[in-house]
SELORO-197966 format. One record per residue (C-alpha): z, x, y negated; residue number from 1. Coordinates in Angstrom, 2 decimals, decimal comma. Each point is the difference from the previous one (the first is absolute). Example, Ala and Ser with C-alpha at 12.3 -4.5 7.8 and 13.67 -1.06 7.14 Angstrom:
residues 2
+---------+---------+---------+-----+
:      zz :      xx :      yy :  nr :
+---------+---------+---------+-----+
:    7,80 :   12,30 :    4,50 :   1 :
:   -0,66 :    1,37 :   -3,44 :   2 :
+---------+---------+---------+-----+
This chain:
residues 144
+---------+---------+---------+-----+
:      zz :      xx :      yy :  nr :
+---------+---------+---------+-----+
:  -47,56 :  -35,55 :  -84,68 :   1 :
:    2,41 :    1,01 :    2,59 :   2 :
:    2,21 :   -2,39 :    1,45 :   3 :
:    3,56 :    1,48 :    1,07 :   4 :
:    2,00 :   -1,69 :    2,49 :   5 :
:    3,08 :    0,55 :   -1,50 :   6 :
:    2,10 :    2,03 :    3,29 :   7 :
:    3,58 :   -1,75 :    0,65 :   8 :
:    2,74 :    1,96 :   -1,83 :   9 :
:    2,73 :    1,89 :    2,50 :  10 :
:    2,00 :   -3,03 :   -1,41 :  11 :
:   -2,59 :   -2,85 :    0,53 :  12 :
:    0,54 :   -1,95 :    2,44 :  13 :
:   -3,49 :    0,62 :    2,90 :  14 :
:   -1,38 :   -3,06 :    0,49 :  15 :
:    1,55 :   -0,84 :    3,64 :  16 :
:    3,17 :    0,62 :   -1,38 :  17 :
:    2,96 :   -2,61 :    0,21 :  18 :
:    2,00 :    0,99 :   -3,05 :  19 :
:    0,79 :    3,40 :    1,36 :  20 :
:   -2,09 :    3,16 :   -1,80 :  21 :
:   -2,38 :    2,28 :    1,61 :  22 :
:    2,05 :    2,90 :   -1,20 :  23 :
:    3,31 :   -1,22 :    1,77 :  24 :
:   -1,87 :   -1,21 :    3,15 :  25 :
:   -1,48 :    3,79 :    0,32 :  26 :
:    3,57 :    1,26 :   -0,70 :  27 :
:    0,84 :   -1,99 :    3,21 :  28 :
:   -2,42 :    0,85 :    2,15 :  29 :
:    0,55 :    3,62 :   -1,36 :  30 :
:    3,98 :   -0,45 :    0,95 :  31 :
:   -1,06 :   -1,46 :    3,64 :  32 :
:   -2,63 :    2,61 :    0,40 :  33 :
:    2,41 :    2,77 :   -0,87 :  34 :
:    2,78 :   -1,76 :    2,05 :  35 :
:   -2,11 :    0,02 :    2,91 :  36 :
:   -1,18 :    3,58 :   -0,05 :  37 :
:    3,61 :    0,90 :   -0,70 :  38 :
:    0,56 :   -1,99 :    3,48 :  39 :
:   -2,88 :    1,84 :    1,52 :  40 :
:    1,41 :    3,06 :   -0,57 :  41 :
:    3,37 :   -0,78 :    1,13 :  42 :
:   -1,32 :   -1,04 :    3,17 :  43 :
:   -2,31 :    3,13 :    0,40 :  44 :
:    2,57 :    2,17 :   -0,86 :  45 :
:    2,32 :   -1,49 :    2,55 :  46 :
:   -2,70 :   -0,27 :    2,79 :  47 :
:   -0,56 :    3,84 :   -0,62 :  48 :
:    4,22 :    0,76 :    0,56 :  49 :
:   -0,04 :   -2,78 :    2,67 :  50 :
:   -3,24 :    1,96 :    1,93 :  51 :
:    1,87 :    3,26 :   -0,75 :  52 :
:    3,06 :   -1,12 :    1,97 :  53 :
:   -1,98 :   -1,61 :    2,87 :  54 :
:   -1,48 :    3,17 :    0,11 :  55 :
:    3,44 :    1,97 :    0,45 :  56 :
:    0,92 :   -2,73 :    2,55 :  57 :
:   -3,41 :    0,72 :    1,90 :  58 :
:    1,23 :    3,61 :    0,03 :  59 :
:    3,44 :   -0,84 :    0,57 :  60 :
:   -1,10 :   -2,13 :    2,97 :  61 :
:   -2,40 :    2,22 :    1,17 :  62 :
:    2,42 :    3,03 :    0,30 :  63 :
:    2,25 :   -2,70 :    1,89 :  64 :
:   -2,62 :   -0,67 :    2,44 :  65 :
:   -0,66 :    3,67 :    0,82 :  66 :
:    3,97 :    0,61 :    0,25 :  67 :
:    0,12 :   -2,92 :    2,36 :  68 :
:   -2,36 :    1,81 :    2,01 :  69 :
:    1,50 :    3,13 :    0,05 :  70 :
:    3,22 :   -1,82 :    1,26 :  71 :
:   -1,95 :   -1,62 :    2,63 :  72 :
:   -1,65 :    3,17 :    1,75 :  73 :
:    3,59 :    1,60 :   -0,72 :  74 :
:    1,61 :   -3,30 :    2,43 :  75 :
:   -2,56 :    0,06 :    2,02 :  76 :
:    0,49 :    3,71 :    0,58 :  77 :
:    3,51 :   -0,66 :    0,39 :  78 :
:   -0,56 :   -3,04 :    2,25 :  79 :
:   -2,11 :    2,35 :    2,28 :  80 :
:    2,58 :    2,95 :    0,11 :  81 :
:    2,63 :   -2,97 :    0,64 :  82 :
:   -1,81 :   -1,26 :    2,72 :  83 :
:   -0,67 :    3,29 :    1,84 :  84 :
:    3,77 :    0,58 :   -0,37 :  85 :
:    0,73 :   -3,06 :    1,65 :  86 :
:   -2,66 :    0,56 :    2,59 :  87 :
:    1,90 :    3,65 :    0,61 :  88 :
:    3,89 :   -1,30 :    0,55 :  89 :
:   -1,58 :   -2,96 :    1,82 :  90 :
:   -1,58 :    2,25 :    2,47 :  91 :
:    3,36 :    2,36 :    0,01 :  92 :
:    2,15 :   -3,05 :    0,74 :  93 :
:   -2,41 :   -0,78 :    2,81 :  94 :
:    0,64 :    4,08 :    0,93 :  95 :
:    3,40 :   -0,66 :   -0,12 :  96 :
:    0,47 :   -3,21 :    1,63 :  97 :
:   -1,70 :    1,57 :    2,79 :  98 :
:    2,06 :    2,84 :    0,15 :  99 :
:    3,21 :   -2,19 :    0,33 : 100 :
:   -1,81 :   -1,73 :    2,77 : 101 :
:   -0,27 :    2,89 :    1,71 : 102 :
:    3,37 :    1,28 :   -0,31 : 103 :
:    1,46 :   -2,95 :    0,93 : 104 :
:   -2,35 :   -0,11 :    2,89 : 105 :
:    1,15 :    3,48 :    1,07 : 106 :
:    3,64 :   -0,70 :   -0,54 : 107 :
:   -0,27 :   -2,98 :    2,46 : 108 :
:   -2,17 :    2,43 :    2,09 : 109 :
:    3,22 :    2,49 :   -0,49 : 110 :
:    2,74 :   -2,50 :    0,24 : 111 :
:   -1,56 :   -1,20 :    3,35 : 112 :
:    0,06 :    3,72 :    1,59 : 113 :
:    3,81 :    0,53 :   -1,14 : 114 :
:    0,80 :   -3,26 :    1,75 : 115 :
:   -1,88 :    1,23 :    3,02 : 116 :
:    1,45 :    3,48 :   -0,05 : 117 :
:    4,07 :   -1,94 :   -0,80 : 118 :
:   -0,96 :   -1,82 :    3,08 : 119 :
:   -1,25 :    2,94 :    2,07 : 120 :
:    3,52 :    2,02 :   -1,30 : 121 :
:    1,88 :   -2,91 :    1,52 : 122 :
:   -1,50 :    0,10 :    2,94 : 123 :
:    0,61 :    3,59 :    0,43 : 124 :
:    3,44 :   -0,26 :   -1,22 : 125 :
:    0,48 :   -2,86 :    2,83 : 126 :
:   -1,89 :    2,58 :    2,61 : 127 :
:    2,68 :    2,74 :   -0,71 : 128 :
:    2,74 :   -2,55 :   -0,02 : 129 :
:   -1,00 :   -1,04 :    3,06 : 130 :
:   -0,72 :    2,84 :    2,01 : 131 :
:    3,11 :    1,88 :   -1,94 : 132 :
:   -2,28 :    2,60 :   -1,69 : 133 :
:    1,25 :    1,96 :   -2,25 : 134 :
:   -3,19 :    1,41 :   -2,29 : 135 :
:    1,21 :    3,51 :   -0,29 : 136 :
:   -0,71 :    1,75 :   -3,36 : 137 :
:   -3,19 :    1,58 :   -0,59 : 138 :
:    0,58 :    3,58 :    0,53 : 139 :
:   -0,97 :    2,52 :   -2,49 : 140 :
:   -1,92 :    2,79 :    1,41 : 141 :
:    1,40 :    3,21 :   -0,62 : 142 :
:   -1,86 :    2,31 :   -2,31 : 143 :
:   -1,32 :    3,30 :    0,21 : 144 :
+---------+---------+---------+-----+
């Protein structure tokens, strides 16, 4: 003779149950398993857009990077045609100041002979005046 356990009912109560049944206890762990794939996949699918828009900000950032660097050779090109410039009028000013030197040098120079030759006309002019000589006009020679 074959002795059946009898198997607990979807309605019986299991036997470490406190008044709540198997079926309903299954239905909850069903509703917290389902809630918490539903979760999963919430977060998966938002990791996957939130991965997707780090990687447009990589790009983004890496396109400013090599921008910045193009900037930066293009100021430092700039920086170097500046400074030759600079370099250039500075060593024209220098040219220049020089050149006023020297005129102003010469002008003393020339200032200095046309008070010597003022004082050597006065001194002639006090000669004639003294010895009542009358410079006579240069002659023109007479022409073939």
């Amino acid at each position: 003779m074959e002795t059946s356990t009898p198997s607990p009912s979807p309605e019986s109560p299991s036997p470490s149950s406190t008044g709540v049944s198997w079926r309903s206890r299954w239905a909850q762990r069903l509703s917290w398993l389902i809630s918490a794939l539903s979760g999963t996949l919430e977060i998966e699918a938002e990791t996957k857009r939130l991965k997707q828009e780090n990687a447009k900000l990589d790009a983004m950032i890496l396109q400013t990077k090599n921008e910045t660097k193009q900037i930066e050779k293009e100021n430092e090109q700039r920086k170097r045609e500046y400074e030759q410039r600079k370099k250039e009028h500075e060593q024209e000013i220098e040219k220049l100041d020089r050149m006023i030197l020297q005129t102003r040098n010469e002008t003393k120079q020339i200032e200095k002979e046309n008070d010597r030759l003022h004082e050597l006309e006065s001194k002639i002019d006090g000669l004639f005046l003294k010895y009542d000589i009358n410079s006579p006009l240069a002659q023109k020679p007479e022409q073939p």
